[in-house]
N, C-alpha and C positions, 0 to 999 in steps of 0.2 A: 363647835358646840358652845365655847366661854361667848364668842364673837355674837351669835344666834341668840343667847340668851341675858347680852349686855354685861355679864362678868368680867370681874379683873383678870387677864391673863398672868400679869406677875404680880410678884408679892414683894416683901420687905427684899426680899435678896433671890437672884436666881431658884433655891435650893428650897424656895418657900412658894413656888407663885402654885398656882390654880393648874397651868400648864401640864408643869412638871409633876404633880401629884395624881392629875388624872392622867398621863402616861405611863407612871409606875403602878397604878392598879388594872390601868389595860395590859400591862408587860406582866401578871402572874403566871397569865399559862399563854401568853405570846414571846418566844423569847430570844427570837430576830431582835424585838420592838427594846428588849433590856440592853443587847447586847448596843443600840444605835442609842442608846441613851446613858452609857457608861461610856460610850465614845464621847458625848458632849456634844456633836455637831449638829448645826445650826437649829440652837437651843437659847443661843444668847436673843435678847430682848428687840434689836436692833435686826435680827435677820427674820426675827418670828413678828414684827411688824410690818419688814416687808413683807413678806409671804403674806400676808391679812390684805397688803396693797395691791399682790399681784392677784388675790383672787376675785377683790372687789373689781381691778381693772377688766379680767376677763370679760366675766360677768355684762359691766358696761357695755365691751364691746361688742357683744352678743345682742343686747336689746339694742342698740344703736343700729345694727345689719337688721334687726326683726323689726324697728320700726320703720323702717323704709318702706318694708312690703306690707306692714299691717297687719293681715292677715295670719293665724295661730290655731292650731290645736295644743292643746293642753293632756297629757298622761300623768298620772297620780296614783301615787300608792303608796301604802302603811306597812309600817316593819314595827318590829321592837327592838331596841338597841340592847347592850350588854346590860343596860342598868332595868332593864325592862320596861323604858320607856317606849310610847307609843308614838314613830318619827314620820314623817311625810315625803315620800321623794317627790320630787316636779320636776318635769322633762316640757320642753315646748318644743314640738315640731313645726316647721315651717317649710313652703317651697319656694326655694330661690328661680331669679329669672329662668333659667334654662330646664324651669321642670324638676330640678333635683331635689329629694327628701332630706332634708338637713334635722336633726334631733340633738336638740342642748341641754344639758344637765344645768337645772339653775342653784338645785342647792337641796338642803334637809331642813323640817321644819317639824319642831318638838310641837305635839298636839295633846290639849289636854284634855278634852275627849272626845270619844268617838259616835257620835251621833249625828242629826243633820246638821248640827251646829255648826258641822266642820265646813259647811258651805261658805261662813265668813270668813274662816280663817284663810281657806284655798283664794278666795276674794281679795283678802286682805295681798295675800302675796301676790296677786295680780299687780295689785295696787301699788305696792313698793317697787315694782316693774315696771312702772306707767304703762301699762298693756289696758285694757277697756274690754271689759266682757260682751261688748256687741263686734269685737272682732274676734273673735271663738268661731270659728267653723266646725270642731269639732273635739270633743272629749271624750275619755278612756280611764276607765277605773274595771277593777273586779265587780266581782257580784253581789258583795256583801249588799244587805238590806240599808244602811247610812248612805250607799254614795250609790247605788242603781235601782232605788227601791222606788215604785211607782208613784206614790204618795208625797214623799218628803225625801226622799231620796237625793244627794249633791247632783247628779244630774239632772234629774224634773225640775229642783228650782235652777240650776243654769241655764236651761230649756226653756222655764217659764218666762227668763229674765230676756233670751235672746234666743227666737227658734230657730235662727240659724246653726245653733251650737248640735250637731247630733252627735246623740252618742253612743259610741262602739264597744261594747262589753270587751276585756280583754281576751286575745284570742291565745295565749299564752295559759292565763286564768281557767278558759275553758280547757286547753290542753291536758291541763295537770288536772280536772275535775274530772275528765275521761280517764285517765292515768292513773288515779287514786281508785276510782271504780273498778278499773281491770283488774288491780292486785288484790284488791278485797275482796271477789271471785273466786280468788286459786287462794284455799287456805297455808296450801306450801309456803306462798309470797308472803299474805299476809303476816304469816308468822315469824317470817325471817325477818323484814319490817321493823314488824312491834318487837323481837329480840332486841335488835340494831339500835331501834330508840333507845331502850331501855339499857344497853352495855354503853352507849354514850352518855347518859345520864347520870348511871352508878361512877364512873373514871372521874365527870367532872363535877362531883358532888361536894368533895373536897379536895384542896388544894395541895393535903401530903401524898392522896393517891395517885393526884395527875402527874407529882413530881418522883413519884417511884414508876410509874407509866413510861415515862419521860427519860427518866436514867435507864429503866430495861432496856427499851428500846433501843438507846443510843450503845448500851453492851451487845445487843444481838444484830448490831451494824446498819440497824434499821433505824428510816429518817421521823424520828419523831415530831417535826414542822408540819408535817402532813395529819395535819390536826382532827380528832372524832369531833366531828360537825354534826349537832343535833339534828336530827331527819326534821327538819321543815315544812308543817302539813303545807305550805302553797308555795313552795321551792322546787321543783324536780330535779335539778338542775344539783340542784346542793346535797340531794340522795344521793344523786352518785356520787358527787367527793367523799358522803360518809363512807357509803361502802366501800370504796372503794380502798380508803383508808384502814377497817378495819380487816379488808382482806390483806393489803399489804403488812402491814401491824400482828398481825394472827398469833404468831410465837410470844410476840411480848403482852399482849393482852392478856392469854394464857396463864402468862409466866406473873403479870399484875396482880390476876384473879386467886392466883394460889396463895400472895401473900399475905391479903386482903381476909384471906380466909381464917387469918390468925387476930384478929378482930374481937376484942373484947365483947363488943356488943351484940347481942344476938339478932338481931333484926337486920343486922350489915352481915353477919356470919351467913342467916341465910339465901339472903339476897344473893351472895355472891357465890355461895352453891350453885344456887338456884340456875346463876347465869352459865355458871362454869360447865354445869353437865351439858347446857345446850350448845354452849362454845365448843363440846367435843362431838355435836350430833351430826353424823351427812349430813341430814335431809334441813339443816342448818346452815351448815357449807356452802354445799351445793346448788 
């Protein structure tokens, strides 16, 4: 991210750079990521410049093998980061001699917004790729109206620019849009769902309930690493680690919600009634 965005990685002194401080506020409710940073290792300046060189080299190597064959499709997709920024992955598949599908991760790209605009910016990282949007055979985004939208859509002007470039709605995308309609059908599901959101939301609201969360857990022998993952409307994938998590979790969530209940404020008082009575219902469970 410092590297992407031209920042200083260190500062006056180790204990001061940019590095190390956006480590320690990703390490609040990560705490593998504390325990690898109380260690120290490879933290110093000299090992975290290589690491910068080995991933510019990859990188290199990657479009060095991709320009031999010319030839690219391009997949693209937006997330939000921890800080709620809006980031870009770029994936370039290609087929080597013998036919085989090869797909390279090029990197993340912070976007400032999200409209067709983002056509130059996807552009832009071609460009820093020496790649040429007349060798696009073919592109892959979601459905959203900025990148598939008929009119001004990132696809239609890549299309306009090179018709050879077509493009394939994601089938992944589609998956989950089928996925999301099924559960919203059976009010059972959907209500277990929108519980699940809303018990991971209330835990990670604040940073003293995640860390009472976080010690029940580890008293009722249970792996609190197995982190409450916000239900992701276009992740499916990342539903099941939540549930999955709060079915393993189940005693100390519980045991969270009861403490939680001694809460000064009434709006968290009832909130977490609220959650609790449902936390005890089968037809929640189940």
């Amino acid at each position: 991210f410092l590297v992407h965005q031209g920042l200083y990685v260190r500062g006056n002194t180790d204990m001061e750079s940019n590095l190390l401080q956006m480590l320690n506020t990703r390490a609040d409710d990560v705490p593998e990521l504390m325990q690898w940073i109380e260690q120290g290792q490879y933290l110093s300046a000299d090992v975290i410049n290589e690491l910068i060189e080995m991933g510019n080299a990859v990188l290199q190597s990657i479009l060095e093998d991709l320009c031999n064959l010319v030839l690219y499709g391009i997949i693209a997709d937006e997330s939000k980061d921890i800080s709620n920024k809006e980031q870009r992955t770029c994936i370039l598949r290609w087929v080597l001699t013998d036919l085989s599908i090869k797909d390279d991760f090029i990197g993340m790209y912070q976007l400032k917004k999200m409209d067709a605009a983002t056509t130059r910016s996807l552009k832009d990282i071609l460009l820093c790729c020496n790649l040429k949007v007349k060798d696009c055979r073919w592109q892959s985004y979601d459905g959203a109206a900025n990148k598939s939208g008929p009119l001004s859509g990132v696809a239609t002007q890549i299309k306009a620019e090179n018709p050879a470039a077509l493009n394939i709605h994601c089938s992944n995308h589609s998956l989950d849009l089928a996925l999301q309609g099924c559960a919203k059908i059976s009010q059972s599901l959907r209500n277990a769902l929108d519980f699940a959101h809303d018990l991971a939301v209330f835990i990670h609201a604040l940073p003293k309930r995640m860390s009472q969360y976080q010690r029940i857990a580890s008293e009722y022998d249970q792996d609190p690493t197995e982190n409450l993952h916000l239900l992701c409307p276009t992740r499916w994938t990342v539903r099941t680690k939540s549930l999955s998590a709060m079915l393993h979790n189940y005693e100390a969530l519980h045991a969270t919600l009861s403490i939680s209940k001694e809460d000064s404020t009434r709006d968290i008082r009832d909130n977490d009634s609220g959650l609790a009575t449902k936390l005890e219902q089968f037809n929640i469970y189940w």
